[in-house]
C-alpha positions as CSV (number, residue, x, y, z in Angstrom):
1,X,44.1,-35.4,-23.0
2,X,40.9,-36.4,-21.2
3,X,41.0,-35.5,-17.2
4,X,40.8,-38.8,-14.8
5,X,39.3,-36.9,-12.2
6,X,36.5,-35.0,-13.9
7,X,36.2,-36.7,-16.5
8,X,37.0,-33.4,-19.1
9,X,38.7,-33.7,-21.9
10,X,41.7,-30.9,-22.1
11,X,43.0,-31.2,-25.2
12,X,41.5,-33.5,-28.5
13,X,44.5,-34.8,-30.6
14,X,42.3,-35.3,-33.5
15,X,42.1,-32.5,-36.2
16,X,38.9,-31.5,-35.2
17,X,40.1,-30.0,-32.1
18,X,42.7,-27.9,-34.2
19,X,45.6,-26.0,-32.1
20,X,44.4,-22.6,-30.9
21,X,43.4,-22.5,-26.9
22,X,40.1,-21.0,-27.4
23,X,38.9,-24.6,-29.2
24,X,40.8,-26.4,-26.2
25,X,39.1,-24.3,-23.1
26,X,36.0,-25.2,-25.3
27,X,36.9,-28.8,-25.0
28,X,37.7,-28.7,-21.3
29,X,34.4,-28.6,-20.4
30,X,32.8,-32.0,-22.5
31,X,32.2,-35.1,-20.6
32,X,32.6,-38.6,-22.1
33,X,29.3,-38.9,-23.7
34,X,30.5,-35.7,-25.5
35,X,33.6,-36.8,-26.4
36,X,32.9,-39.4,-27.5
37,X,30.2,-38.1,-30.1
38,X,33.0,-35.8,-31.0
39,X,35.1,-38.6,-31.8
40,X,32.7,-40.3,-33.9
41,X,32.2,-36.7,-36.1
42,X,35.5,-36.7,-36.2
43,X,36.0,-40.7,-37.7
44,X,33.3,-39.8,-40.1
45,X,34.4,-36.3,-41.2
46,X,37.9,-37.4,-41.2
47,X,40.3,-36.5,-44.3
48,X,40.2,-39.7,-46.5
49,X,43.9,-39.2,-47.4
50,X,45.3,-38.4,-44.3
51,X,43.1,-40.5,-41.7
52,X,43.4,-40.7,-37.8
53,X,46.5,-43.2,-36.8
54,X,45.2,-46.8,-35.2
55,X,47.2,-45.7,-32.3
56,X,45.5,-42.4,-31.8
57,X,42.2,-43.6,-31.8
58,X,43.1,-46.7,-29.3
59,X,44.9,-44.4,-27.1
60,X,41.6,-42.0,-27.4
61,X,39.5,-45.2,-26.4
62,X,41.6,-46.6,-23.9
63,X,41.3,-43.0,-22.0
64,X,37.8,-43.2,-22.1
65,X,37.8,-46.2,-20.3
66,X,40.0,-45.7,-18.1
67,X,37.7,-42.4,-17.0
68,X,34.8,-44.4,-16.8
69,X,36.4,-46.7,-14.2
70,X,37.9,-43.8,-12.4
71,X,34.8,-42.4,-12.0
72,X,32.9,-45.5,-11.2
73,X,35.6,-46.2,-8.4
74,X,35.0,-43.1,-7.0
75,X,31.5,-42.9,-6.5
76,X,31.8,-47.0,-4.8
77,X,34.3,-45.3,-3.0
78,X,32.1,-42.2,-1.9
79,X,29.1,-45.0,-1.3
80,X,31.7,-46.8,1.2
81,X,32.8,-43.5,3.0
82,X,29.4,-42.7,3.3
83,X,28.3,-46.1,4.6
84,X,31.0,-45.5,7.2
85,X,30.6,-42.2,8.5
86,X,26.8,-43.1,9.1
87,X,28.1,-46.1,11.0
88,X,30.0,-43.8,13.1
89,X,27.8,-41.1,13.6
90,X,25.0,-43.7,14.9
91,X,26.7,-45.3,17.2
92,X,27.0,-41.8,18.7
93,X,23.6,-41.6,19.4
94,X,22.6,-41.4,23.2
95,X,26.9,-40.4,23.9
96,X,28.1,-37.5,25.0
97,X,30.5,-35.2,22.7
98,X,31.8,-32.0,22.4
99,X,32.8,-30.3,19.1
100,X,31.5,-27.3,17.1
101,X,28.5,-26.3,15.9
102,X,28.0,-25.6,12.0
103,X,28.0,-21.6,13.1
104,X,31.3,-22.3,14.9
105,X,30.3,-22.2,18.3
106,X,31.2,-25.0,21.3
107,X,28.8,-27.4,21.9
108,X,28.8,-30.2,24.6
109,X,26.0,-32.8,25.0
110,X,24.5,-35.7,24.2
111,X,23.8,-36.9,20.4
112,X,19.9,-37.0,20.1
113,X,20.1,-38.4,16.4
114,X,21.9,-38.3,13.1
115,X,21.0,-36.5,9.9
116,X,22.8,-36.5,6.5
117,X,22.8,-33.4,4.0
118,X,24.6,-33.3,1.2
119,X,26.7,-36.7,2.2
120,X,27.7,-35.4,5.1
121,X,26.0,-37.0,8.5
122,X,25.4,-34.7,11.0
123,X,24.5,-34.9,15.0
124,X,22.3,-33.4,17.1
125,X,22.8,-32.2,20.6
126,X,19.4,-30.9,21.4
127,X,18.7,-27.9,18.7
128,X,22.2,-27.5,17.6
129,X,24.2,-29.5,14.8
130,X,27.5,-30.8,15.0
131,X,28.9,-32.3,11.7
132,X,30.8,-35.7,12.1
133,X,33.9,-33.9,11.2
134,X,33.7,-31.3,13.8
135,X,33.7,-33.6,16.8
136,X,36.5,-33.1,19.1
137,X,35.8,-35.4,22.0
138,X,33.4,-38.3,22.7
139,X,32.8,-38.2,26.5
140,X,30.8,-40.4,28.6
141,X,27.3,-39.3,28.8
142,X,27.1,-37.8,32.4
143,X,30.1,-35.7,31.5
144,X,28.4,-34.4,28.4
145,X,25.2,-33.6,30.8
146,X,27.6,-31.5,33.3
147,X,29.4,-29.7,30.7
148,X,26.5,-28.6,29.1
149,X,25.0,-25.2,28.5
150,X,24.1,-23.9,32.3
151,X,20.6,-23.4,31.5
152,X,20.7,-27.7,31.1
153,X,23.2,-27.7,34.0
154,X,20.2,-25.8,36.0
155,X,17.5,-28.1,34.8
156,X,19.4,-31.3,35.5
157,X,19.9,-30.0,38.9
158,X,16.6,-29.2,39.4
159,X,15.5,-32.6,38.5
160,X,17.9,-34.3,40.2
161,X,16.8,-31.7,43.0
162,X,12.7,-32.7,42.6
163,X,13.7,-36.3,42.4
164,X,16.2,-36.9,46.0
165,X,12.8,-34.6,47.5
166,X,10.5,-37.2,46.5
């Protein structure tokens, strides 16, 4: 059986494969490029008086396709999801949130710009980094200014301070 998800094959119903389970955690590991130059050893290495079954070797193809647009759904699926969460994460840019940090720590402020690693977009309030998926709140952006860190509290106040002076 070849694996939909991963794209593995478990277990090779051909007589190559044979029946003990150290030649099928072997197998487990091949992807379809594999398997399928396993299958074609196998067609041309095959016993001549006791050859593969039409069946087997359409249900072997048909599971072959049927990975191959498994995985090319998911990775148009991952390209979509991707597509989105940048979407979102931009129009976060210049708003106030609050969430946690990737060390696990509160954060509150507003979203300077966006970042992706590994897939997954990222903002950034000032020097720390809030992952999309870790945002708990989207405030507006003067209540992300007074729930801030008080060393921004203090600064904002003493700007507003310098400014109502002048």
């Amino acid at each position: 059986m070849i694996d939909p998800t991963t794209g593995s094959v478990g277990q090779f119903t051909g007589s190559a494969a044979g029946s003990q389970n150290d030649q099928n955690e072997a197998l487990r590991g091949l992807d379809v490029s594999e398997f399928l130059n396993l299958m074609i050893a196998e067609l041309q290495n095959q016993d001549p008086l006791n050859p593969l079954e039409n069946s087997e070797i359409l249900q072997q193809i048909s599971q072959i396709r049927e990975i191959d647009s498994t995985l090319k759904l998911t990775k148009t699926l991952d390209a979509v999801l991707l597509g989105q969460n940048l979407n979102s994460a931009s129009a976060l840019i210049g708003k106030g949130i609050r969430g946690l940090s990737s060390e696990g720590t509160p954060v509150t402020g507003v979203v300077d710009r966006v970042t992706v690693t590994d897939g997954v977009p990222s903002l950034h309030v000032g020097q720390q980094r809030v992952k999309l998926n870790n945002v708990g709140e989207i405030l507006p952006s003067d209540a992300a200014i007074d729930g801030a860190d008080s060393e921004d509290s203090a600064a904002v106040d003493d700007v507003e301070a310098t400014e109502a002076a002048a």
